[in-house]
DOTOR-873370 format. One line per field, with one value per residue: residue in three letters; x, y, z of N, C-alpha, C in turn; residue number from 1. Coordinates in nm, 3 decimals, always signed. Each point is the difference from the previous one (the first is absolute). Last residue first. Layout:
res: [ALA | ...]
n_east: [X | ...]
n_north: [Y | ...]
n_up: [Z | ...]
ca_east: [X | ...]
ca_north: [Y | ...]
ca_up: [Z | ...]
c_east: [X | ...]
c_north: [Y | ...]
c_up: [Z | ...]
n: [NUM | ...]
***
This chain:
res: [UNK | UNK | UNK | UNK | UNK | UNK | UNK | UNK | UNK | UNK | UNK | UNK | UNK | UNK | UNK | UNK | UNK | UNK | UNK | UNK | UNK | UNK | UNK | UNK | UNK | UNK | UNK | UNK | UNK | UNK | UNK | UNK | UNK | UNK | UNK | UNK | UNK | UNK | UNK | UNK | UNK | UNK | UNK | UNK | UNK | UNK | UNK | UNK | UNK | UNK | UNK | UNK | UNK | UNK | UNK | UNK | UNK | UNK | UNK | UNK | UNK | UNK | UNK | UNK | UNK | UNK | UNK | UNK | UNK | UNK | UNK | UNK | UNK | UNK | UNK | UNK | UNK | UNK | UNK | UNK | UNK | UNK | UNK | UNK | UNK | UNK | UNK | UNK | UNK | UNK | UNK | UNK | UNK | UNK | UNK | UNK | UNK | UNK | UNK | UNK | UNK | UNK | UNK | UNK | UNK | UNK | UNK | UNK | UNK | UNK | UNK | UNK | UNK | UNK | UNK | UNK | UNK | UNK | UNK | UNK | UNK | UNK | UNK | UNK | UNK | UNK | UNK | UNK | UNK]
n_east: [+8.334 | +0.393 | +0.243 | +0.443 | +0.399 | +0.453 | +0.029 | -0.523 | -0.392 | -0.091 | -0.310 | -0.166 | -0.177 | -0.042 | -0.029 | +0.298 | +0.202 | +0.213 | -0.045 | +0.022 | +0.153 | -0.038 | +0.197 | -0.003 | +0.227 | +0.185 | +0.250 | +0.183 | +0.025 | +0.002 | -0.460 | -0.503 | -0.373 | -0.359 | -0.472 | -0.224 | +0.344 | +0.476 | +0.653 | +0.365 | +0.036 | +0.220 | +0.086 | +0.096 | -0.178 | -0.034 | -0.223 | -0.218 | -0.230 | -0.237 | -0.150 | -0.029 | +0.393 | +0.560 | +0.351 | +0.343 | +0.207 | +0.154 | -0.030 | -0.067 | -0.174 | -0.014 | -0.256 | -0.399 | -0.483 | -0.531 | -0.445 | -0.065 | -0.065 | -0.479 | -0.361 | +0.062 | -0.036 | -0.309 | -0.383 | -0.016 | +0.512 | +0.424 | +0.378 | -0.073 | -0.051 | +0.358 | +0.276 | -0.138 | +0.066 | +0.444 | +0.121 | -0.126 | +0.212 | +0.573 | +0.352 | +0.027 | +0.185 | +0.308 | -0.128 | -0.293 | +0.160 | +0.155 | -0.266 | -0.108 | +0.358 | +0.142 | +0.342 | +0.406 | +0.360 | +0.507 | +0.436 | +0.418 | +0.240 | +0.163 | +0.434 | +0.429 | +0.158 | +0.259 | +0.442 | +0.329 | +0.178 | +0.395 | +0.459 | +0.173 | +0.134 | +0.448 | +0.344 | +0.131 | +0.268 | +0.215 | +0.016 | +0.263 | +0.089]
n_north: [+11.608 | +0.108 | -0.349 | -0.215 | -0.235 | -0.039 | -0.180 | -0.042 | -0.341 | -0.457 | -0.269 | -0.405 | -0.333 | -0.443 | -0.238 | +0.109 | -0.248 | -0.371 | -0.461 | +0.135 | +0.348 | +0.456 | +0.464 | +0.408 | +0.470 | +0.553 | +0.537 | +0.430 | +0.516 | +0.456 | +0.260 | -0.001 | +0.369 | +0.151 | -0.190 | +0.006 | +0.043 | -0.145 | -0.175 | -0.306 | -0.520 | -0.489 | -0.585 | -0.580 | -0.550 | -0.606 | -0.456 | -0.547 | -0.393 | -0.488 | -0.497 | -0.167 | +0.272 | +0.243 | +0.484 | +0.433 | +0.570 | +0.455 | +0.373 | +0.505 | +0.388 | +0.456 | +0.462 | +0.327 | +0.341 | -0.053 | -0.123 | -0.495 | -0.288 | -0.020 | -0.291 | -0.514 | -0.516 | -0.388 | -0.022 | -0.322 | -0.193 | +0.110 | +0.144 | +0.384 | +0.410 | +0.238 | +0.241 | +0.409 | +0.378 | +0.218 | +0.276 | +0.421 | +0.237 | -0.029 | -0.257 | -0.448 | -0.324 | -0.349 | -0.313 | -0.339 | -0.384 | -0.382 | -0.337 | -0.287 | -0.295 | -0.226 | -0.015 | -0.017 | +0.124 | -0.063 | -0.189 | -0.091 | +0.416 | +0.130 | -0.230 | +0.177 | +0.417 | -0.010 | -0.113 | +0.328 | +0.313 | -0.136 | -0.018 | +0.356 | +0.108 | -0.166 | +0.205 | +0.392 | -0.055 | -0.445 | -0.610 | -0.485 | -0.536]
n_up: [+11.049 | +0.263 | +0.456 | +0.289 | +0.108 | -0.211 | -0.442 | -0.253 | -0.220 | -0.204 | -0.341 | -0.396 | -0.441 | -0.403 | -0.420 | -0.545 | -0.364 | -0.249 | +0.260 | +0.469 | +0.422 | +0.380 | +0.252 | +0.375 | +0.267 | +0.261 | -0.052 | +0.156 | -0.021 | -0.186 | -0.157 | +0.142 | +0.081 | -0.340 | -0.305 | -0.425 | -0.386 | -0.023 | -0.109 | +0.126 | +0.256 | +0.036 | +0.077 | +0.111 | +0.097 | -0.010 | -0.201 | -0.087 | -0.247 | +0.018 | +0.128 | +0.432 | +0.181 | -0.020 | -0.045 | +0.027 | +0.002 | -0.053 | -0.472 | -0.257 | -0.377 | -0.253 | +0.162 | -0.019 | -0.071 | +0.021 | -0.067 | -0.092 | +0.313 | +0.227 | -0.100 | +0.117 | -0.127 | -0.071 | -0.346 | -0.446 | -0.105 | -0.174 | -0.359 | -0.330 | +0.188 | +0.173 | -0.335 | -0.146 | +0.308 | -0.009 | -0.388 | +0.056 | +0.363 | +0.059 | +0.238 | +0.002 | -0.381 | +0.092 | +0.311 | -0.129 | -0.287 | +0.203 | +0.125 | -0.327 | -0.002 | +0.499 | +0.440 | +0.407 | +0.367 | +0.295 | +0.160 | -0.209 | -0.011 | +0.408 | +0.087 | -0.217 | +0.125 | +0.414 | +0.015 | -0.136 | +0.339 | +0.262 | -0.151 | -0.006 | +0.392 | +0.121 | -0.201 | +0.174 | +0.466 | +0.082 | +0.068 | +0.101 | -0.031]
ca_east: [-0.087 | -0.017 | -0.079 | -0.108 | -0.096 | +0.005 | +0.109 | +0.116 | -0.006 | +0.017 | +0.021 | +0.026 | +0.031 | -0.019 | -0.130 | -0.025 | -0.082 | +0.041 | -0.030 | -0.025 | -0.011 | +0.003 | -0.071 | +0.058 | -0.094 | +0.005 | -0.129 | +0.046 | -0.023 | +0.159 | +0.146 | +0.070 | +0.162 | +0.141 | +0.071 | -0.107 | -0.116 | -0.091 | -0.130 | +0.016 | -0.113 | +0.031 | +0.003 | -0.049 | +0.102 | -0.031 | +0.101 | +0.041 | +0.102 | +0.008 | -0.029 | -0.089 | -0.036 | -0.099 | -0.044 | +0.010 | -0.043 | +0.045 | -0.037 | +0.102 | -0.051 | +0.006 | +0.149 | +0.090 | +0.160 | +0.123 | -0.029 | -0.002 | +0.120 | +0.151 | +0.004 | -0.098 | +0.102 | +0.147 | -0.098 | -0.099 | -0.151 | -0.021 | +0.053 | +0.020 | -0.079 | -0.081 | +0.062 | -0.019 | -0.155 | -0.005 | +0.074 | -0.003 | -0.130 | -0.120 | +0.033 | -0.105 | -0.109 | +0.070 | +0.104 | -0.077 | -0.056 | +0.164 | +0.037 | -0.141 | +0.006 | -0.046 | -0.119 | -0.023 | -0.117 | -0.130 | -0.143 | -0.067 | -0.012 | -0.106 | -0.089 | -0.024 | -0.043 | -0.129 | -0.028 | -0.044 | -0.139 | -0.137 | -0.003 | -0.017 | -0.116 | -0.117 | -0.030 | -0.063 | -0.028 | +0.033 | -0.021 | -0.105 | +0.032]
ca_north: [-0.017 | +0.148 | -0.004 | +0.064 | -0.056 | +0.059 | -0.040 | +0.050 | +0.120 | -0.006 | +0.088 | +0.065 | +0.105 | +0.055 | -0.050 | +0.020 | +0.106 | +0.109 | +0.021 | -0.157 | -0.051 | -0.188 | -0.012 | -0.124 | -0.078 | -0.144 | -0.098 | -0.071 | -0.112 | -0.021 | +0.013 | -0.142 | -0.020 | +0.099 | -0.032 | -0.060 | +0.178 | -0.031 | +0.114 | +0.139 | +0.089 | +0.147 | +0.141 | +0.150 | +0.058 | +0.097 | +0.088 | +0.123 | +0.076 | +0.125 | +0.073 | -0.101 | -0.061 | -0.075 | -0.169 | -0.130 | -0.124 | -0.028 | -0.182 | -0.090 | -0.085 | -0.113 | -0.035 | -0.091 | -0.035 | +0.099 | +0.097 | +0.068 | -0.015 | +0.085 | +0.098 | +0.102 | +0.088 | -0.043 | +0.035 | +0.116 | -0.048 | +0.015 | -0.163 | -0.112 | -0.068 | -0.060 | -0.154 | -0.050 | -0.004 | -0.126 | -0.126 | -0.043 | -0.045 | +0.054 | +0.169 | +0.001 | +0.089 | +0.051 | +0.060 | +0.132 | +0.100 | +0.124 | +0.084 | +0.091 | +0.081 | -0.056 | +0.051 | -0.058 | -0.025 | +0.159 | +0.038 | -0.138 | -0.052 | +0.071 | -0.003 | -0.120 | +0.037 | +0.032 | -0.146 | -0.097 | +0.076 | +0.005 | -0.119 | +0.013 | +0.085 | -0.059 | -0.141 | +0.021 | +0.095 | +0.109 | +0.121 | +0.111 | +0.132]
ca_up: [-0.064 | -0.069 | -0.141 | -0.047 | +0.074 | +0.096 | +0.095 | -0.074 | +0.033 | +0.135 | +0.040 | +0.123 | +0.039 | +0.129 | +0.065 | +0.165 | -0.015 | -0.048 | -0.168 | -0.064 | -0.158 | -0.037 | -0.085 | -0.060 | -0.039 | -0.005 | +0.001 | -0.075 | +0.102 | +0.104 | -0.073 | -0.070 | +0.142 | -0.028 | +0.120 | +0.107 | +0.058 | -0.007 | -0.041 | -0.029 | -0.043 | +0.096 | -0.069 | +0.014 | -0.098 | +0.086 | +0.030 | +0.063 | +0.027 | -0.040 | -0.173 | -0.054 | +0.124 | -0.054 | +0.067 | -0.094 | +0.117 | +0.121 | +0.004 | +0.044 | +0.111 | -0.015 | -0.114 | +0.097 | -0.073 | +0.023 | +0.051 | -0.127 | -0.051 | +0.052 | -0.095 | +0.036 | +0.055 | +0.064 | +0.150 | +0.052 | -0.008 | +0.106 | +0.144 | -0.079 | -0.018 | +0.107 | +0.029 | -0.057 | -0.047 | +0.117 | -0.030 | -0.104 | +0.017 | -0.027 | +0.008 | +0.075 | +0.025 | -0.112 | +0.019 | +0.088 | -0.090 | -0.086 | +0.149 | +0.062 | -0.147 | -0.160 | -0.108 | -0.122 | -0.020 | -0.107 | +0.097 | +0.060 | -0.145 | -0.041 | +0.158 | -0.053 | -0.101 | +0.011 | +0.053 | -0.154 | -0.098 | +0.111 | -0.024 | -0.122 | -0.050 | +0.058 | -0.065 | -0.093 | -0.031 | +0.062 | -0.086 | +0.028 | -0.044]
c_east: [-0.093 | -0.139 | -0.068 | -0.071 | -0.156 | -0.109 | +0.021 | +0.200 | +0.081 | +0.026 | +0.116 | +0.029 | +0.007 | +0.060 | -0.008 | -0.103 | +0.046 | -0.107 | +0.049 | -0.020 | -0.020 | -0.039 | +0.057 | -0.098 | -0.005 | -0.107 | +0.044 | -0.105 | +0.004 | -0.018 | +0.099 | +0.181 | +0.076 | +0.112 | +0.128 | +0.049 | -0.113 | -0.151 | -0.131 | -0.020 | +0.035 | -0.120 | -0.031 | +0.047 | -0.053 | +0.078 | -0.028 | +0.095 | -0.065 | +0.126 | +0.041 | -0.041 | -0.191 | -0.109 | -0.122 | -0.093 | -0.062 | -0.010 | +0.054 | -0.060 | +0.139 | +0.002 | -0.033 | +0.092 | +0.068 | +0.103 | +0.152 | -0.024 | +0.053 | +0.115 | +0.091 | +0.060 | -0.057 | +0.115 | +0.174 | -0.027 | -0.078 | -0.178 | -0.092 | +0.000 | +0.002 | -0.129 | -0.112 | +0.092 | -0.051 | -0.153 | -0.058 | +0.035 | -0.094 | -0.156 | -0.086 | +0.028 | -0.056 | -0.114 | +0.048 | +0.111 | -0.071 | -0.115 | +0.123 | +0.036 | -0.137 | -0.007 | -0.056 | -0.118 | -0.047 | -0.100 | -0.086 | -0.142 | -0.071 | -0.065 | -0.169 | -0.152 | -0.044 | -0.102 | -0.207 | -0.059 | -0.069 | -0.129 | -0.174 | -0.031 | -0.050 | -0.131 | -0.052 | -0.064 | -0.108 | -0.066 | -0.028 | +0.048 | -0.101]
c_north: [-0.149 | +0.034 | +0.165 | +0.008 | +0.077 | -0.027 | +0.075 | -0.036 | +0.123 | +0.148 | +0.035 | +0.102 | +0.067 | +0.073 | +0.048 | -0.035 | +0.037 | +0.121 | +0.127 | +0.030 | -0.122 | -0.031 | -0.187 | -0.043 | -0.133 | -0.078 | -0.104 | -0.056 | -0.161 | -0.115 | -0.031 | +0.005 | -0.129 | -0.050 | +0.067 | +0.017 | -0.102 | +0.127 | -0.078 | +0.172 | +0.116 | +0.070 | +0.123 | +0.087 | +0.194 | +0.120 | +0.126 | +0.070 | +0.085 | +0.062 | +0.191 | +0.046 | -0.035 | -0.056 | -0.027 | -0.087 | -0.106 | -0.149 | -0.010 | -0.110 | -0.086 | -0.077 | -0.146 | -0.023 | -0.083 | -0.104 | +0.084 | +0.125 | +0.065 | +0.005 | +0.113 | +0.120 | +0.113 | +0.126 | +0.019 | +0.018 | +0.113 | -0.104 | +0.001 | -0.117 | -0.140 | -0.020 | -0.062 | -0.193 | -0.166 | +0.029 | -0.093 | -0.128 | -0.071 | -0.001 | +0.068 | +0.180 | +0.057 | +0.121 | +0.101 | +0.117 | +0.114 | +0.067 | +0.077 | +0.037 | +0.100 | +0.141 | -0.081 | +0.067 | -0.018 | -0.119 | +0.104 | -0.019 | -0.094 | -0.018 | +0.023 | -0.054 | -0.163 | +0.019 | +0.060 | -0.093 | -0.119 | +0.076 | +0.023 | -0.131 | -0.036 | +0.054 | -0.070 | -0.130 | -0.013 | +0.147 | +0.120 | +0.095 | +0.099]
c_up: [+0.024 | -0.101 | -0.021 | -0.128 | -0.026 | +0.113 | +0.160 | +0.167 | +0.033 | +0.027 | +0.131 | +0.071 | +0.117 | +0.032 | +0.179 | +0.043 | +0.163 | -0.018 | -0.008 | -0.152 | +0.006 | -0.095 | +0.016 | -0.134 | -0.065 | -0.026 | +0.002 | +0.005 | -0.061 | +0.066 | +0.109 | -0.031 | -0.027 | +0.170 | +0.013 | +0.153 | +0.102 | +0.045 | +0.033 | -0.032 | -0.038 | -0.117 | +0.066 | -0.120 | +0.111 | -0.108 | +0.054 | +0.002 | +0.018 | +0.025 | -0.004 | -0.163 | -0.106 | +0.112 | -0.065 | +0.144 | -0.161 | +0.074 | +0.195 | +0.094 | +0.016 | +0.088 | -0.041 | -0.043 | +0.129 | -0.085 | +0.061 | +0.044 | -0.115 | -0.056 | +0.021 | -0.066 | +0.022 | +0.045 | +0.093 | +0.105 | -0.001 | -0.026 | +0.070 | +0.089 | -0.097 | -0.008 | +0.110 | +0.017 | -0.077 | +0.083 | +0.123 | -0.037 | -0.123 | -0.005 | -0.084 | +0.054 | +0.056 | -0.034 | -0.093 | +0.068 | +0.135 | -0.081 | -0.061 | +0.063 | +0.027 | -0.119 | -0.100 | -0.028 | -0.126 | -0.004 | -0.051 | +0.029 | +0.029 | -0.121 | -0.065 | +0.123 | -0.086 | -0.137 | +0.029 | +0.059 | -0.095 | -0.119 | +0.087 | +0.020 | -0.106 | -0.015 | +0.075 | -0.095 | -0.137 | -0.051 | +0.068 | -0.111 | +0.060]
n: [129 | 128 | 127 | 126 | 125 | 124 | 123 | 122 | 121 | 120 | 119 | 118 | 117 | 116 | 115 | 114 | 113 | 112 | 111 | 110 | 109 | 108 | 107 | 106 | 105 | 104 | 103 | 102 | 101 | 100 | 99 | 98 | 97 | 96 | 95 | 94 | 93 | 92 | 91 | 90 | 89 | 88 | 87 | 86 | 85 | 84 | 83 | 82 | 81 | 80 | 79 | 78 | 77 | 76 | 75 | 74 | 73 | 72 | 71 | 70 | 69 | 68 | 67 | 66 | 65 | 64 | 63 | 62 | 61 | 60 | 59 | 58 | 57 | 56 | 55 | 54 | 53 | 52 | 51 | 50 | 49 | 48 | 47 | 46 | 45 | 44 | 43 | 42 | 41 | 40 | 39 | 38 | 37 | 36 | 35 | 34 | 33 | 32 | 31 | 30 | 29 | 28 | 27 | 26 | 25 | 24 | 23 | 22 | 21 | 20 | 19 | 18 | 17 | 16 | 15 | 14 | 13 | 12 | 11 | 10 | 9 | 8 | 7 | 6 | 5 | 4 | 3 | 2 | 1]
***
C-alpha cells in the first residue's frame, strides 16, 4: 500500500515525534529540582547550594536571570553523571552584553550531590564576561 500526500507527513511526524520520546533524556530527581528553580535567582542560589560540593559551582551562576536550562547531552563516565545543559541569559546587571546569549555547561552528579562543574562557555563563542 503507498501512502499518499498528507498521511504520509502525518504518518513521518508520529514515526519522528515516537523517535524523540524514546530518546529524551532522563534526570536524576536532584537534577529536575535544579531545573525546576533554576529561573529564579533566589531559589536556584539556594538549590545549588543544597546539591553543590564546596567550592564546585561557581558563583557566576547565581549572578544573572536565565531561562530554564535545557538537558542537551547525558553521559556517565567512572561513577559520575554528566549533563550538558544551555540556558539563555536574560537580565544580568554584572555583565549587561551577557543578555541574549546562550550559556553552555556541564554539571556531574554522584551520591545525589554535584561533585563537578564545567564551564563551556558561551554558544556563540564569545566570551562576554
Amino acid at each position: 500500500m503507498i501512502i499518499k500526500g498528507k498521511k504520509k507527513y502525518l504518518l513521518l511526524l508520529l514515526l519522528l515525534v515516537g523517535i524523540l520520546g524514546w530518546s529524551a533524556i532522563k534526570e536524576v530527581p536532584e537534577m529536575k529540582e535544579v531545573i525546576k528553580q533554576f529561573t529564579n535567582l533566589s531559589k536556584r542560589a539556594a538549590v545549588l547550594e543544597k546539591y553543590g560540593e564546596p567550592g564546585v559551582v561557581p558563583k557566576e551562576l547565581t549572578k544573572c536571570a536565565m531561562t530554564k536550562p535545557i538537558v542537551t547531552k547525558k553521559v556517565e563516565k567512572e561513577g559520575i553523571v554528566y549533563y550538558t545543559m544551555e540556558s539563555t541569559v536574560e537580565k544580568c546587571d554584572c555583565s549587561p552584553t551577557a543578555v541574549g546569549t546562550t550559556r553552555i555547561f556541564t554539571m556531574g552528579w554522584k551520591n545525589k550531590r554535584i561533585v563537578s562543574f564545567e564551564w563551556g562557555g558561551p554558544k556563540s563563542g564569545k566570551v562576554e564576561y
